[in-house]
N, C-alpha and C positions, 0 to 999 in steps of 0.2 A: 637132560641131554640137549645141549645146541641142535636147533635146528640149521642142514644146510640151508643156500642162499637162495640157491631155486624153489624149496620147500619153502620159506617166507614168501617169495614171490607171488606165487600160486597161492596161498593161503588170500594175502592180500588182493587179487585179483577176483577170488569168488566173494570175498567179503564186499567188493565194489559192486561184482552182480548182484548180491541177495538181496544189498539197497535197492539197486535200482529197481530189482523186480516187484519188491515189499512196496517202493512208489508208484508203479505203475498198478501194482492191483487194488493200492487203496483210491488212485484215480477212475479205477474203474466200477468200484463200488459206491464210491460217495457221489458219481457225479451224477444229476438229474437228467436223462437220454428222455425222457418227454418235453423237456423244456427247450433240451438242444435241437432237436425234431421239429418242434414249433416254431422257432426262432429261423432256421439255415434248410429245414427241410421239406418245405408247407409244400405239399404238390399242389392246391389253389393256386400259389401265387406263381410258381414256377411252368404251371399249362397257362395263366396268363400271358406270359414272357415267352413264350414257344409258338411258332417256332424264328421268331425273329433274331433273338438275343443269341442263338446259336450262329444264324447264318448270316449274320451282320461282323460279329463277330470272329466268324473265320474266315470270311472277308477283310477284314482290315489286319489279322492277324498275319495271315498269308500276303496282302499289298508291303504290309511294314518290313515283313522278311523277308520281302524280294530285294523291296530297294535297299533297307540296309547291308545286304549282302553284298547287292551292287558295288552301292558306294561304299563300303568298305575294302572290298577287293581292289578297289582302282587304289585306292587310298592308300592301303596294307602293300602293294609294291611298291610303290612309291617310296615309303616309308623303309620298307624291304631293303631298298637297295642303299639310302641316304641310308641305314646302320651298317651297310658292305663299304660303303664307300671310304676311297683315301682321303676325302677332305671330312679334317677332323670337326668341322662346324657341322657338318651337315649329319655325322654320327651323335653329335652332343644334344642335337635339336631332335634326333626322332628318338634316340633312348630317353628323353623328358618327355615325350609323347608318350610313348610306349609305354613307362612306368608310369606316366600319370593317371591315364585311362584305364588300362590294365588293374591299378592298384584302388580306384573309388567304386563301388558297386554301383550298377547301371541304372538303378531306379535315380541314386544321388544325379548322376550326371546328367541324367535325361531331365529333373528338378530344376537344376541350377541351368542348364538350356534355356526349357523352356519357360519358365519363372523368374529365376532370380536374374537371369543376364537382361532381360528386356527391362528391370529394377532398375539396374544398375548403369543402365544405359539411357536410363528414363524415359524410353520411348514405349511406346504402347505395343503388345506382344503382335496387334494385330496390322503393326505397320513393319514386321517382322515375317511378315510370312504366317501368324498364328500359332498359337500351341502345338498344332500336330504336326509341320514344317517342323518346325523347331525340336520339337520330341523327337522328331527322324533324325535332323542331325547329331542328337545326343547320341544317338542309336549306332550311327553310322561312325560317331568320333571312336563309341567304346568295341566297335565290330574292328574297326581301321588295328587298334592297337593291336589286338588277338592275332587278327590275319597276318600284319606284318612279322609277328614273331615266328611263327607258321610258316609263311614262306621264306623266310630269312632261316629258320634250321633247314627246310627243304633243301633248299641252295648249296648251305655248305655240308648238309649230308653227303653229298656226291663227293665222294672221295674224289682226293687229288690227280691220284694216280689218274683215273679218268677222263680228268679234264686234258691233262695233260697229253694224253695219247689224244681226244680231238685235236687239239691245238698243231700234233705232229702230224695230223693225217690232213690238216689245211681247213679243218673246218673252223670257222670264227667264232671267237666270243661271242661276237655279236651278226645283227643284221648286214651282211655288205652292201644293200643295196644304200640304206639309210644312212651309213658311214662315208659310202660314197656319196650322199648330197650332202653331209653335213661338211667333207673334207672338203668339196668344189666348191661350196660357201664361203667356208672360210679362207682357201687359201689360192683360190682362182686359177690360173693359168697353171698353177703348179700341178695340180688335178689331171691337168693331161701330158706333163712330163711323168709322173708317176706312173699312168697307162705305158706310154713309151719306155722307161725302164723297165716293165712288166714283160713287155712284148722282148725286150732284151734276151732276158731270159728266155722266152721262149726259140727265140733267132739261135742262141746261142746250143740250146740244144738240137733242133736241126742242124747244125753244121757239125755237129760233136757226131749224131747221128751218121752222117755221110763219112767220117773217117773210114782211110782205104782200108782193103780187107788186109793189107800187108801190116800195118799197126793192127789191125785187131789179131791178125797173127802172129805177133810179138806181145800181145799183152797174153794171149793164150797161153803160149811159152815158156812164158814169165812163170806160171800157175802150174804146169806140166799137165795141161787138159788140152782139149780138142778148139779148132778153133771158134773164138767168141760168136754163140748166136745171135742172130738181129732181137734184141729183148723186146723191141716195139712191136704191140701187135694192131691190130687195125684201127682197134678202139682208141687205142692209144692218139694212133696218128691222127682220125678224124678230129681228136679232141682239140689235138696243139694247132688245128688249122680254125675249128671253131673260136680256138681263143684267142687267134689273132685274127680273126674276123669283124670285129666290134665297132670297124669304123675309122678307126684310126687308121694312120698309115705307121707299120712297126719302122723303130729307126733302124737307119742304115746301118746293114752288116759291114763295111768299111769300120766300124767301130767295136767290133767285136775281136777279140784274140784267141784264137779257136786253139791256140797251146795253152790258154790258161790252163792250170791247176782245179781239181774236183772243188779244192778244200784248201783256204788260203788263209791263216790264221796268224793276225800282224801286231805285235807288244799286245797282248791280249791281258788285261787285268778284270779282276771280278772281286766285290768286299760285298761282307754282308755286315752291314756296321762298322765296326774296328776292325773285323777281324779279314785278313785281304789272301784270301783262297787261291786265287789264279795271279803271278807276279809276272808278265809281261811274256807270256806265252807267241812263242812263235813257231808255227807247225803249218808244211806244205805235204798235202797230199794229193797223187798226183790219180789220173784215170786207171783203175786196174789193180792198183796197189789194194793190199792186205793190211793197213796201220793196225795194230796190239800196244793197246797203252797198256802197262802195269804200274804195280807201286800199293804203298800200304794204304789204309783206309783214314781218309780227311789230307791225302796229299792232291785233290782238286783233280782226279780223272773224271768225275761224272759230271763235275760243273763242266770240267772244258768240253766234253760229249753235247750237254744242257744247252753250252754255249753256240754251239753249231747251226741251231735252229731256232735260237732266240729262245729256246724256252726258260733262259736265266739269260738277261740282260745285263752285257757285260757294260763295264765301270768305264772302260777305255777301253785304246785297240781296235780292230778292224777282225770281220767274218766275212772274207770273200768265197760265195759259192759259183762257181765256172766265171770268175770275173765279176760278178753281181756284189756289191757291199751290201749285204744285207743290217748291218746298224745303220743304215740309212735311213732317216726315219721316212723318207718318202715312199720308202719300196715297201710295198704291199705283201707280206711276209708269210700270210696264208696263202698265196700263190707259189711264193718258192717251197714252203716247205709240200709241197707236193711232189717236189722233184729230190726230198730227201726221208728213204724209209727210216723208223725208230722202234727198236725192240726195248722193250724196259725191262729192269730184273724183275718186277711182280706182274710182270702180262700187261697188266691194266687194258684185259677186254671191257666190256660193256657187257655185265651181267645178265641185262632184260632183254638182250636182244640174240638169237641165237646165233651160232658161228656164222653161217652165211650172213645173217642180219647184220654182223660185225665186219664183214668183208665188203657190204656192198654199201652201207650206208655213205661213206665218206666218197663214194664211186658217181653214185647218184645224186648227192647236194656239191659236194667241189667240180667233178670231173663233169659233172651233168649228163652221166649214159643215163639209159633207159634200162627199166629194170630185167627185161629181156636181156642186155645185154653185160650190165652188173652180173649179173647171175653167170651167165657164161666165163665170165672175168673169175669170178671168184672160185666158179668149180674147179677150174685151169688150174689155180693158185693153190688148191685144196687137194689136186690130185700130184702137185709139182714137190707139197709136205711131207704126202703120204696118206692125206684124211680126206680123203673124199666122201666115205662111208658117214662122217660127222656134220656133215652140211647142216643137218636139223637139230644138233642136237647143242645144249646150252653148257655156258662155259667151268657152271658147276660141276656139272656130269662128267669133266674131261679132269685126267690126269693133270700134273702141272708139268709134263713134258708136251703133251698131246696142247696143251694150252699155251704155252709158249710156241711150237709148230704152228699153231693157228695166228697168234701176233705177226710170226714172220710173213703170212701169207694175205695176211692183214695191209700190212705194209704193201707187200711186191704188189697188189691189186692197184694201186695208183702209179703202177710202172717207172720208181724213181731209178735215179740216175747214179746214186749211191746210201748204202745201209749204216746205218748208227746202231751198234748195239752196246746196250750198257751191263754189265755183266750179266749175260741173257741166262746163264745156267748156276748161277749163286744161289737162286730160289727151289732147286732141284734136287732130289734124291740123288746120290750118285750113279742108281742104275738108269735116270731117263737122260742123264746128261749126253749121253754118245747118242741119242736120237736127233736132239737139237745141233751139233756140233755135224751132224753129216750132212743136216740141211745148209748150216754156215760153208761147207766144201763145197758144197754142191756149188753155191753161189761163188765162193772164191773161184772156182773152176771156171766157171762160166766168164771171168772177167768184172764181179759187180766192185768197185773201190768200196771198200769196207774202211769203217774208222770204229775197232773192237776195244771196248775195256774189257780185261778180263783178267780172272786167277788161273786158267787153265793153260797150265805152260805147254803142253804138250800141243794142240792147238796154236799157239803162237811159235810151235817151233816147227811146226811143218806144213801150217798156211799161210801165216804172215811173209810178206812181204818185210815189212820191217819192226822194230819193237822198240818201245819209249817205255823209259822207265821216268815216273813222278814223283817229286817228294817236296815236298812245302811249297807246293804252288810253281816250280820250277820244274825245269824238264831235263833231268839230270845226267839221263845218258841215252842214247838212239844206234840204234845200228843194224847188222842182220840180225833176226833172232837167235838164230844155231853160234852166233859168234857173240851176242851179249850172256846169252844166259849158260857157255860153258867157256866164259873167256870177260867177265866184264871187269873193265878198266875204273868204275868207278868206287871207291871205298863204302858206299853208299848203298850202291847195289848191289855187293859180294855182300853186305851184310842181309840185305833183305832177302836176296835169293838164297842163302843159305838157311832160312828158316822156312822158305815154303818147297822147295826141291828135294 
């Protein structure tokens, strides 16, 4: 009878232990342990050697692994970043680093250091720095490699999502302070037209601020809620005065158009390679308004959302926010996007840090409150959801309606001036979707300009102010919601609303 294939298996696996055990015991029988004992284990020789050879020893043990840890860290980001980077030389030059050192075992490298290279250089090792110089560097070439692949996963372990939510909430890639002396270096005088743009912005929201209460009671209206509350609260205020405090004199409001548009979006195109997603989009959205983009999935609703605050750099076209060009490469982008909240479909809280943690950080590094007063911001915001009860608690713990609740509250904490959300309840059970949708009224109510992607038509047909329908990059049909979606005029979108109504 055939044996099956797993019983071969096995069979052959204990026939490779019986060897290996059958050599191991005849190594243990035949070998001479008095000879070996004399030779490796004389205690004479070794109470000689004691106790210096220990403590000399772990001395230089412990000097060698400090410094090469050192200089391996500096090294290893450095490195780190030239394999992140867009220039493709400087990715070719440390993945040949990385695999060279990574791939020779450290005794060779440390050999050919400090040995063969002073050879080969025909200088004497000791006009080199010496053997143990030299040995450190090997040490440190072979530490650099490890470390940099280390923190090069680190890096791109951080989900996208992530980054992306810093990026909307104004916090920088990078240092601003170091950006700002490398930008005034290089580009001189321009340096402080860019502050003056900045300050625009902020001009531009104080005078949007002072609008009579007779327009905020016609935007109220508009909504069929009560009239629009002052949404600036102190902290608010002191901030827009601190940040045009810096020295500068802000430019003249005679330059400002206080009817601008929230949301001024001008032949807007976006390609990623060949393939060209946004075809020359043109979308005004005004203070107050309820915008509801709909349309099927890959017709470019999330890029043009994406596009709104730079987080996908359009191709062409113009993103005017309150009159601000924001594709301007001069305009400091982490400042405006403070003045526009972003809800994403998967949350993208910040895992390690708890709800308030996630409320207050971008309060504390962008808006510069104090953490006294972050915290009062963010309870506000926490009891405006519904969750105040959640302040401590982490964003695992929370449902993905209660987590979503917390994005939105995320957001309003840096008091913008209008909300993005990107199909904020697509990630949702159907029973927590009416949780987050009352928080979205609430905010329609209130007056906030919304610019909504979503598949919830019901929502777009009794909060929206108006509704766009998308499909290949184009903006197909626009109108009132209650009149596109039981009355659309385009063949395009009687198709597609017949399959999701």
């Amino acid at each position: 009878m055939a044996l099956r294939r797993t019983t071969k298996q096995k069979l052959y696996r204990y026939s490779i232990y019986a060897v290996l055990l059958a050599i191991v015991v005849w190594a243990i029988v035949s070998t001479d342990w008095a000879r070996i004992a004399q030779l490796y284990f004389n205690p004479e020789v070794a109470a000689k050697m004691l106790p210096g050879i220990i403590t000399t020893a772990l001395v230089n043990t412990l000097w060698f692994t400090a410094v090469a840890f050192a200089g391996g860290l500096l090294l290893g980001i450095l490195l780190a970043l030239m394999k992140l980077s867009v220039i493709a030389p400087f990715r070719w030059i440390a993945t040949a680093w990385i695999e060279l050192f990574r791939g020779l075992p450290a005794i060779l490298t440390i050999f050919a250091i400090a040995f063969i290279l002073p050879i080969g250089l025909g200088v004497p090792a000791t006009r080199l720095g010496g053997p143990v110089v030299l040995g450190l560097i090997g040490l440190i070439l072979v530490a650099s490699a490890y470390m940099a692949e280390t923190i090069r996963a680190g890096i791109q372990a951080v989900p996208k999502g992530q980054t992306e939510a810093a990026r909307s909430l104004g916090l920088p890639d990078h240092h601003p302070a170091a950006d700002e002396r490398v930008r005034a270096a290089a580009e001189g005088h321009l340096a402080a037209v860019r502050r003056r743009l900045l300050h625009l912005v902020e001009g531009a929201h104080e005078l949007r601020a002072r609008r009579s209460d007779a327009e905020r009671q016609r935007n109220a209206a508009h909504h069929g809620g009560d009239p629009l509350p002052d949404r600036d609260d102190p902290a608010h205020a002191s901030q827009r005065v601190a940040g045009a405090s810096d020295g500068e004199d802000t430019m003249s409001t005679d330059l400002i158009d206080v009817q601008a548009p929230a949301i001024a979006i001008q032949d807007l195109h976006k390609s990623f390679g060949d393939n060209e997603v946004l075809k020359g989009i043109d979308l005004t959205v005004l203070a107050g308004e309820v915008v509801c983009v709909i349309g099927p999935s890959g017709s470019g609703k999330s890029t043009l959302l994406r596009s709104v605050n730079l987080l996908e750099e359009p191709t062409g076209g113009k993103v005017l926010i309150e009159g601000i060009d924001i594709t301007d490469p001069d305009i400091d982008i982490d400042r405006v996007r403070t003045r526009i909240g972003m809800v994403f479909q998967s949350f993208n809280l910040f895992p390690h840090l708890s709800v308030l943690g996630n409320l207050t950080i971008a309060q504390q590094r962008v808006k510069k409150r104090s953490k006294a007063e972050a915290d009062k911001v963010a309870r506000a915001m926490l009891e405006r959801v519904g969750l105040a009860e959640k302040a401590d608690a982490y964003p695992g713990h929370l449902s993905g309606g209660q987590q979503q609740r917390v994005a939105i509250a995320r957001a309003l904490c840096m008091n913008p001036d209008m909300m993005l959300f990107d199909e904020p309840t697509s990630a949702l059970d159907p029973e927590l979707v009416g949780e987050v949708l009352q928080v979205m009224r609430s905010l329609a109510d209130e007056g906030m300009t919304m610019l909504v992607v979503t598949h919830e038509m019901g929502f777009a047909r009794e909060v929206g102010s108006r509704l766009i329908f998308m499909d290949g990059g184009h903006i197909v049909e626009e109108g009132d919601p209650r009149e596109v979606l039981a009355n659309p005029q385009h063949q395009r979108t009687k198709d597609f609303l017949s399959r999701v109504l």
